[in-house]
DSSP file (Angstrom, degrees, kcal/mol; ACC not computed):
  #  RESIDUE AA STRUCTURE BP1 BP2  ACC     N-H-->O    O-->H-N    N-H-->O    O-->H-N    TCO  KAPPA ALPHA  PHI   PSI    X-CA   Y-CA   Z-CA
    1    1 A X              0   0    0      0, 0.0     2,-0.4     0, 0.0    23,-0.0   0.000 360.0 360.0 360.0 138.0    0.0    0.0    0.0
    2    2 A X        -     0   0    0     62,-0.0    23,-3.5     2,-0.0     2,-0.4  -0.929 360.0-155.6-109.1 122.8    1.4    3.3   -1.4
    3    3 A X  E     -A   24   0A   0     -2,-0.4     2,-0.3    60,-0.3    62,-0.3  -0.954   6.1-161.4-129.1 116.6    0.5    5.9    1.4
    4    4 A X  E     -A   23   0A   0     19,-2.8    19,-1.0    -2,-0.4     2,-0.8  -0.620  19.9-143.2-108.6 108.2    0.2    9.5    0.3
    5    5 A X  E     +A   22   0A   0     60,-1.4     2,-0.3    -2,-0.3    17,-0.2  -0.631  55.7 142.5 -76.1 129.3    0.4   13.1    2.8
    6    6 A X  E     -A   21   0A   0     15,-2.8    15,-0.9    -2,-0.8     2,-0.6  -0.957  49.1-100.0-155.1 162.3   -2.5   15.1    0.5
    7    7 A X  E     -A   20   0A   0     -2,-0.3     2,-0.8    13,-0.2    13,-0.2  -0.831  20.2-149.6 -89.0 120.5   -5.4   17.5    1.2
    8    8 A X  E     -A   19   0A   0     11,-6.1    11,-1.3    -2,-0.6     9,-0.1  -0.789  15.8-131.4 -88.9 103.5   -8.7   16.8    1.4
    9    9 A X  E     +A   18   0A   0     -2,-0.8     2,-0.2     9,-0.2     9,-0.2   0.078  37.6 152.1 -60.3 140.8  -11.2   19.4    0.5
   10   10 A X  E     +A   17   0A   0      7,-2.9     7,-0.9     2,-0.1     9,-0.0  -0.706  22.9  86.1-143.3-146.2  -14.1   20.1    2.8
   11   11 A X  S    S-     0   0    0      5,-0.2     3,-0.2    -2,-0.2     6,-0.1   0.329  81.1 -73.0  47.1 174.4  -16.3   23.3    3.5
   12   12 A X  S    S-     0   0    0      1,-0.2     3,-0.5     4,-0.1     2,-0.4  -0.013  79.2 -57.7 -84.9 178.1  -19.4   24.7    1.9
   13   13 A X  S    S+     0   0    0      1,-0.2    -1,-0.2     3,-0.1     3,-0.1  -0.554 120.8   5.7 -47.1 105.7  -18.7   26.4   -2.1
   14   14 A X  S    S+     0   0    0     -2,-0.4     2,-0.6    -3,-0.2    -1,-0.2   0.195 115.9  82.0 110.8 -10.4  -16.6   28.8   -2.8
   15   15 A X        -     0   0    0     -3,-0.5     2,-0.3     2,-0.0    -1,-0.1  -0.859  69.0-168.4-118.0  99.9  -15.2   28.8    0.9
   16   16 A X        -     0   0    0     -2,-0.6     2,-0.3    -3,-0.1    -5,-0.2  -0.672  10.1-170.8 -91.0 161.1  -12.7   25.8    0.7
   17   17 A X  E     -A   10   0A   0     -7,-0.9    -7,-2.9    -2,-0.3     2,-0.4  -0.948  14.3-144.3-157.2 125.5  -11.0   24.1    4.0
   18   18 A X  E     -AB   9  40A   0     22,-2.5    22,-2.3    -2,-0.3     2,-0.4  -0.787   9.2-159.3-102.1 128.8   -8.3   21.7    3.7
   19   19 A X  E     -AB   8  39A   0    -11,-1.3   -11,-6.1    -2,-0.4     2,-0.4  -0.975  14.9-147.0 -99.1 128.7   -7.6   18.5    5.8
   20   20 A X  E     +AB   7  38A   0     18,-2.1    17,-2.3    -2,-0.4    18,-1.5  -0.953  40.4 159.4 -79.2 119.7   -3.8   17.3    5.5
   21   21 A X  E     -AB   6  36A   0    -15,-0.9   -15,-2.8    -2,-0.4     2,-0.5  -0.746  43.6-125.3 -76.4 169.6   -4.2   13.4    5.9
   22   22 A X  E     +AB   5  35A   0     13,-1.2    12,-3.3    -2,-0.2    13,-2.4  -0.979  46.7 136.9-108.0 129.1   -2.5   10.4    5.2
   23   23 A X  E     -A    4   0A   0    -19,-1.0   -19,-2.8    -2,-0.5     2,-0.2  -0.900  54.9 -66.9-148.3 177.4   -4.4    7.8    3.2
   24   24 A X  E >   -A    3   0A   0     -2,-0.2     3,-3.0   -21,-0.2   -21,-0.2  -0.263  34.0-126.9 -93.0 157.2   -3.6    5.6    0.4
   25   25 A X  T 3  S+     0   0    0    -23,-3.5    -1,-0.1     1,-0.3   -22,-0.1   0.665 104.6  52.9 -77.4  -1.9   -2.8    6.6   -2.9
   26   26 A X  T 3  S+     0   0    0    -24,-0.4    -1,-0.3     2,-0.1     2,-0.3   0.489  91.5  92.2-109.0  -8.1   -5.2    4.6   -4.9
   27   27 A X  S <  S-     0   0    0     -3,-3.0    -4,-0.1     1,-0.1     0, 0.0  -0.759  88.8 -90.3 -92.6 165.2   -8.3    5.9   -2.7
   28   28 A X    >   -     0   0    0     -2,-0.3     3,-1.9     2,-0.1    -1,-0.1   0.050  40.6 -97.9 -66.7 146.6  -10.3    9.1   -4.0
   29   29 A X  T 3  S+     0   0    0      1,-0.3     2,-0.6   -21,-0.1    -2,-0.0   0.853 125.3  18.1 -38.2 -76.7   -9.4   13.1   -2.9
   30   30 A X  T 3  S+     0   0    0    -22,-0.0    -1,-0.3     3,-0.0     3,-0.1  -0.195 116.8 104.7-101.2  43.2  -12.0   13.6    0.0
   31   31 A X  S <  S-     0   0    0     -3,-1.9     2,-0.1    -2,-0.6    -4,-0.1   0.260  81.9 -25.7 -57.7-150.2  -12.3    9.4    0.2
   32   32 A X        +     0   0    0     -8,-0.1     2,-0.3     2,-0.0    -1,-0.3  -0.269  64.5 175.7 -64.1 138.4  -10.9    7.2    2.7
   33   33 A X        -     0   0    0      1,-0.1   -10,-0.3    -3,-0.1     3,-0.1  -0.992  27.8-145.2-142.6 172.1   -7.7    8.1    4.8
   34   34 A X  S    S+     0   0    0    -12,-3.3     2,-0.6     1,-0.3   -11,-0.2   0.857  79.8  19.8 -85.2 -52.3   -5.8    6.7    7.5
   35   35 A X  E     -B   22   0A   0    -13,-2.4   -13,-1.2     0, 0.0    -1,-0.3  -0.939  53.0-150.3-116.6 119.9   -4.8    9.5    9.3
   36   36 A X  E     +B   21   0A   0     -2,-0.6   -15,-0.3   -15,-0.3     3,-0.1  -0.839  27.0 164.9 -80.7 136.9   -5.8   13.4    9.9
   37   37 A X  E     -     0   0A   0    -17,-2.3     2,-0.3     1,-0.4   -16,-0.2   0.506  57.4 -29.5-135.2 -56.1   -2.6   14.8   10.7
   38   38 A X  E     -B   20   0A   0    -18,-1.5   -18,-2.1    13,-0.2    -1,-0.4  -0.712  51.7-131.4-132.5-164.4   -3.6   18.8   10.1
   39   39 A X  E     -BC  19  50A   0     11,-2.9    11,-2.2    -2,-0.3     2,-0.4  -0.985   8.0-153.4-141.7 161.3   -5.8   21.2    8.2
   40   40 A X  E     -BC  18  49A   0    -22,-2.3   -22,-2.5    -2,-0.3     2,-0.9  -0.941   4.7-164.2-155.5 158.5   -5.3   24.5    6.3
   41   41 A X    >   -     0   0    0      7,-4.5     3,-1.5    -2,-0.4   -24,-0.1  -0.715   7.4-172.9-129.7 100.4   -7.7   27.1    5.7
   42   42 A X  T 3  S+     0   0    0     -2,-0.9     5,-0.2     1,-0.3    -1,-0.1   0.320  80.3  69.8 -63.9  24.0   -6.4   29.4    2.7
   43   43 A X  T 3  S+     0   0    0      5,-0.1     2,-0.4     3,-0.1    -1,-0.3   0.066  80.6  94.9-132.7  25.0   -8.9   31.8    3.1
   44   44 A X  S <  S-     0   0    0     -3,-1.5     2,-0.4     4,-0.0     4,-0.0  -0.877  86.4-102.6-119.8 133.6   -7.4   33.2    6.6
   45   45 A X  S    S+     0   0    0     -2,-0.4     2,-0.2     2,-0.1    -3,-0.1  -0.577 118.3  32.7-107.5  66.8   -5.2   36.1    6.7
   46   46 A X  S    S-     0   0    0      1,-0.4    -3,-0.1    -2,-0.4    -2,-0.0  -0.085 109.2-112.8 -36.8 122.8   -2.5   34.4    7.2
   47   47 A X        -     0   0    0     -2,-0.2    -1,-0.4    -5,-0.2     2,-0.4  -0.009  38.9-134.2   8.4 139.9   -3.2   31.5    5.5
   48   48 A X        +     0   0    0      2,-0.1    -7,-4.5    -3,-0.0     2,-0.4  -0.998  29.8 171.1-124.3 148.4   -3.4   28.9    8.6
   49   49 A X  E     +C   40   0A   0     -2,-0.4     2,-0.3    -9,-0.2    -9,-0.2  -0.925   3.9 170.4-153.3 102.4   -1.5   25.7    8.2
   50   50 A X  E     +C   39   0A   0    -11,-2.2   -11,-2.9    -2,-0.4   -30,-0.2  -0.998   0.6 166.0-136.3 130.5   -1.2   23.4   11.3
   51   51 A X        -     0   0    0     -2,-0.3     2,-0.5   -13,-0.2   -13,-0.2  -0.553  42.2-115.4-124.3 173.5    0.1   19.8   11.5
   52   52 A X    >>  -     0   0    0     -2,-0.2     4,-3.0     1,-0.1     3,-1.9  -0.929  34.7-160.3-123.7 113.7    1.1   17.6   14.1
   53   53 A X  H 3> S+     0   0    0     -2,-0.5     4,-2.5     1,-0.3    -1,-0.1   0.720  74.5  65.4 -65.2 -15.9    4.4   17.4   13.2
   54   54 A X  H 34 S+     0   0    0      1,-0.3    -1,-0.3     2,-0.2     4,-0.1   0.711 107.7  50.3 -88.2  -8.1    5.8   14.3   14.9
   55   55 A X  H <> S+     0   0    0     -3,-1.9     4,-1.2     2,-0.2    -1,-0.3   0.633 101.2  54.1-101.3   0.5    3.4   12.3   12.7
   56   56 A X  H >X S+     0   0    0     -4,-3.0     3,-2.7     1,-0.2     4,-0.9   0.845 112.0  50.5 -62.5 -61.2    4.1   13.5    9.7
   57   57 A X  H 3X S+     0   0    0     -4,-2.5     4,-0.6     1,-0.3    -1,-0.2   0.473 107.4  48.0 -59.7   1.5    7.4   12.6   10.5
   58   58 A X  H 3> S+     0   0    0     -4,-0.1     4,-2.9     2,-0.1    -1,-0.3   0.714 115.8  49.0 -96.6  -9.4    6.7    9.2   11.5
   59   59 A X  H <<>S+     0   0    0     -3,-2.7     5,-3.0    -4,-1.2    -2,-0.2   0.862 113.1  47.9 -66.5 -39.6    4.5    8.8    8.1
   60   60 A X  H ><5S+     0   0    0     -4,-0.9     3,-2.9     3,-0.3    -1,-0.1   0.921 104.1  54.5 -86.0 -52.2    7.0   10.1    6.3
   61   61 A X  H 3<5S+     0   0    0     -4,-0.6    -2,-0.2     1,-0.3    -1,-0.2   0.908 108.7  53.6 -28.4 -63.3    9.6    7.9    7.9
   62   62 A X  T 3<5S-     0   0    0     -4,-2.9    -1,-0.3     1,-0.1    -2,-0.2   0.046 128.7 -99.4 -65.3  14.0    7.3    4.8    6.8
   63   63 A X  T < 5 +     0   0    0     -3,-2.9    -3,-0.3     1,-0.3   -60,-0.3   0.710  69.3 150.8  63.1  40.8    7.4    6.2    3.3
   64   64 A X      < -     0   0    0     -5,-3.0     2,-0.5    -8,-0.1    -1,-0.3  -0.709  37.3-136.4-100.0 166.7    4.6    8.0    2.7
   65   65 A X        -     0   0    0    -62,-0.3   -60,-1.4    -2,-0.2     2,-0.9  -0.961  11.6-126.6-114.4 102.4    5.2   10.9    0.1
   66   66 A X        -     0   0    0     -2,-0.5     5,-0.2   -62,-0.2     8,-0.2  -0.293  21.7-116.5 -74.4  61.7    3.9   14.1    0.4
   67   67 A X     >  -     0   0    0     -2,-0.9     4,-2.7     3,-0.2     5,-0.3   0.833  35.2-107.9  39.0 124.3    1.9   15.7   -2.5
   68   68 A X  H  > S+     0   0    0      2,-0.2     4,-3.7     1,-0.2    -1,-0.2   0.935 123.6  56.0 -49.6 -34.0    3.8   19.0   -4.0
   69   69 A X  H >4 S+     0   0    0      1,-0.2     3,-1.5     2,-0.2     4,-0.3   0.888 116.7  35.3 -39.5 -73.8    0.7   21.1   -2.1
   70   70 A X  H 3> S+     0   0    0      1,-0.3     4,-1.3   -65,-0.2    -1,-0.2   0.496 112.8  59.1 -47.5 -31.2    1.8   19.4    1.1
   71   71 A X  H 3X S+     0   0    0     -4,-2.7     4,-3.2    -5,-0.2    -1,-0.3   0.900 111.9  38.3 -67.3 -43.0    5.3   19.4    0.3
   72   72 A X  H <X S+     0   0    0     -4,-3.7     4,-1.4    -3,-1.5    -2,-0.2   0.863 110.9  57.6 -60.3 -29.4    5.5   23.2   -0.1
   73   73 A X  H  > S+     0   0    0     -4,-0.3     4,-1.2     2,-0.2     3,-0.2   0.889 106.6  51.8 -64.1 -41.0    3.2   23.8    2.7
   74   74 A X  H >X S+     0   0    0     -4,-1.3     4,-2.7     1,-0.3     3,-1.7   0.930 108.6  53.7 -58.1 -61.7    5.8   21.8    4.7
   75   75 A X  H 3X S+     0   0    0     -4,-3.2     4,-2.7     1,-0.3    -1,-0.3   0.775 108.5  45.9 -10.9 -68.8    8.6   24.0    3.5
   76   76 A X  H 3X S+     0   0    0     -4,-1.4     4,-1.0    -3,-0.2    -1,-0.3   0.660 106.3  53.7 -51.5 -38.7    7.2   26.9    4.4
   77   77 A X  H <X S+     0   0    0     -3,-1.7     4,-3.8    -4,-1.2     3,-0.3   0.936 107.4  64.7 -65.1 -63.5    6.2   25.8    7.8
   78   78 A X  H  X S+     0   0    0     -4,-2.7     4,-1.1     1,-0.3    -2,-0.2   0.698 105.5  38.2  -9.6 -56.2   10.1   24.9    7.9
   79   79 A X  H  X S+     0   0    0     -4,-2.7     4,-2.2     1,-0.2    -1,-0.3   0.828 111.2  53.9 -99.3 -16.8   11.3   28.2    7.6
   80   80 A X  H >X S+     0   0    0     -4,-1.0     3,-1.4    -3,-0.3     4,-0.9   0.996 108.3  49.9 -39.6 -57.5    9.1   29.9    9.5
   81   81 A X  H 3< S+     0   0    0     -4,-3.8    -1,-0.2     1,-0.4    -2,-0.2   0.759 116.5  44.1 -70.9 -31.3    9.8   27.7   12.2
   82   82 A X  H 3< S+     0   0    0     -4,-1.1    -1,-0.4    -5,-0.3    -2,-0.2   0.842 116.3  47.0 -84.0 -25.8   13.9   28.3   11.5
   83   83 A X  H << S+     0   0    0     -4,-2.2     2,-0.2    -3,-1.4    -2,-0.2   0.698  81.4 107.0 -65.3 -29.4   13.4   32.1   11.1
   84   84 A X  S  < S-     0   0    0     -4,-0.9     2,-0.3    -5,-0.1    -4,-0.0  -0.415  75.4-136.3-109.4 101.7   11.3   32.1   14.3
   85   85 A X        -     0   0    0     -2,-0.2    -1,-0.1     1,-0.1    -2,-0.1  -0.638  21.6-120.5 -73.6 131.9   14.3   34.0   16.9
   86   86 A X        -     0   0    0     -2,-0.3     2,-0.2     1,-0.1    -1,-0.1  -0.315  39.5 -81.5 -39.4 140.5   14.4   32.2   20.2
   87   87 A X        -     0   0    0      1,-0.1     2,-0.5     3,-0.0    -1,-0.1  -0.616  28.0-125.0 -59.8 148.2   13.5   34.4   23.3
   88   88 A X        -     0   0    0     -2,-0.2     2,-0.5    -3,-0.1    -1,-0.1  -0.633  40.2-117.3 -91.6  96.4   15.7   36.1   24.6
   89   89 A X        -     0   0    0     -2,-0.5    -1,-0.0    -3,-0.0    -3,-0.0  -0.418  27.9-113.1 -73.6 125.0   15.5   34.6   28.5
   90   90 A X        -     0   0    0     -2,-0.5     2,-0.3     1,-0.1     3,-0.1   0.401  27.5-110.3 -44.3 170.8   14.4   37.0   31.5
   91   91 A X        -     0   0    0      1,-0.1    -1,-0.1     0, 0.0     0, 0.0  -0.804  41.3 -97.7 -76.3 138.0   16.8   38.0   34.1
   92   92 A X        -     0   0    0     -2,-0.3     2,-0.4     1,-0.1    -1,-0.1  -0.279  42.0-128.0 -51.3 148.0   16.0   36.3   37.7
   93   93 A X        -     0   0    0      1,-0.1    -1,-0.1    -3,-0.1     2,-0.0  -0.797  33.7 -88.5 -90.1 149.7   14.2   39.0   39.3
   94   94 A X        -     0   0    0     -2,-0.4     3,-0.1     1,-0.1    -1,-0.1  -0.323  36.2-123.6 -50.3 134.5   15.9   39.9   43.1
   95   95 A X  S    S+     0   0    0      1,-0.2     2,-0.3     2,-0.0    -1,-0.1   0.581  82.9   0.1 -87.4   5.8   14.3   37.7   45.5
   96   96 A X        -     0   0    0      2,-0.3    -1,-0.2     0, 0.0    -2,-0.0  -0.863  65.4-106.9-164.4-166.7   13.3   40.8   47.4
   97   97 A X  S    S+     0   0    0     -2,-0.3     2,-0.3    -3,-0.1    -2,-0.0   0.358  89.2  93.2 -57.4  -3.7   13.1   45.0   48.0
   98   98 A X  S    S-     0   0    0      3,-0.0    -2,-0.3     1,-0.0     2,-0.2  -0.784  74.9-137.5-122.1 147.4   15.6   44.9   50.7
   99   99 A X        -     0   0    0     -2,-0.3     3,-0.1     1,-0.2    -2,-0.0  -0.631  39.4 -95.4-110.9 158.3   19.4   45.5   49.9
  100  100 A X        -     0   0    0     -2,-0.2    -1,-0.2     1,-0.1     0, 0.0  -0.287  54.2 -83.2 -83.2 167.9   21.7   43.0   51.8
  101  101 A X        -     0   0    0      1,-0.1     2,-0.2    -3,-0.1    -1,-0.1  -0.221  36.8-119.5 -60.1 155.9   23.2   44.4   55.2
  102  102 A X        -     0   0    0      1,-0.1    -1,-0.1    -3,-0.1     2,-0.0  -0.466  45.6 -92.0 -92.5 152.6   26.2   46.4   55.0
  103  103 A X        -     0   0    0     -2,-0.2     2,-0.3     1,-0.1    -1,-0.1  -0.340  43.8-106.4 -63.0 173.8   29.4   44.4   57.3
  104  104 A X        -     0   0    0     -3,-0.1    -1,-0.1    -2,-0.0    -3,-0.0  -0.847  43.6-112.3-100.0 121.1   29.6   45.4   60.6
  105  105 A X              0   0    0     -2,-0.3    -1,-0.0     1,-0.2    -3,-0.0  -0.021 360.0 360.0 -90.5 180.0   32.7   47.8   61.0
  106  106 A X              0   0    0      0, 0.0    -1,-0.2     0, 0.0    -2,-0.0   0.723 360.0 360.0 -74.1 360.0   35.4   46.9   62.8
């Protein structure tokens, strides 16, 4: 069984909404699948495109092939995700208002 990452159209006319699954390549676009793995809904401004990524990557792993859509999508996610600057982590705050005692002087 040849198992294929692809979109599946759903929503009413003229407003489309995509489910990313994996199903098998010989069943129909919005037919059977195995797996729902995300959605994306091109018609959001961004565009929104959300997977769960640690199974595509175990699908992918098992050979499944992702569709050019899917493939770009993936891409794209990709570099966001590497463009995407870390935070920058806070400082400890002082654990409180009061400044330590001065020595005592000799």
């Amino acid at each position: 069984m040849s198992v294929t990452i692809r979109l599946t159209r759903a929503g009413s006319k003229k407003v489309p909404f995509y489910r990313v699954v994996a199903a098998d390549s010989r069943s129909p676009r919005d037919g059977r699948f195995i797996e729902q793995l995300g959605v994306y809904d091109p018609l959001r401004e961004p565009p929104e495109f959300r997977v769960k990524s640690d199974r595509v990557q175990y699908w992918i792993s098992h050979g499944a092939l992702p569709s050019q859509t899917v493939g770009e999508l993936l891409n794209v996610l990709k570099k966001t995700a590497a463009s995407a600057v870390p935070p920058v982590p806070a400082k400890p705050a002082a654990k409180s208002g009061k400044t330590p005692a001065a020595p005592p002087a000799p």
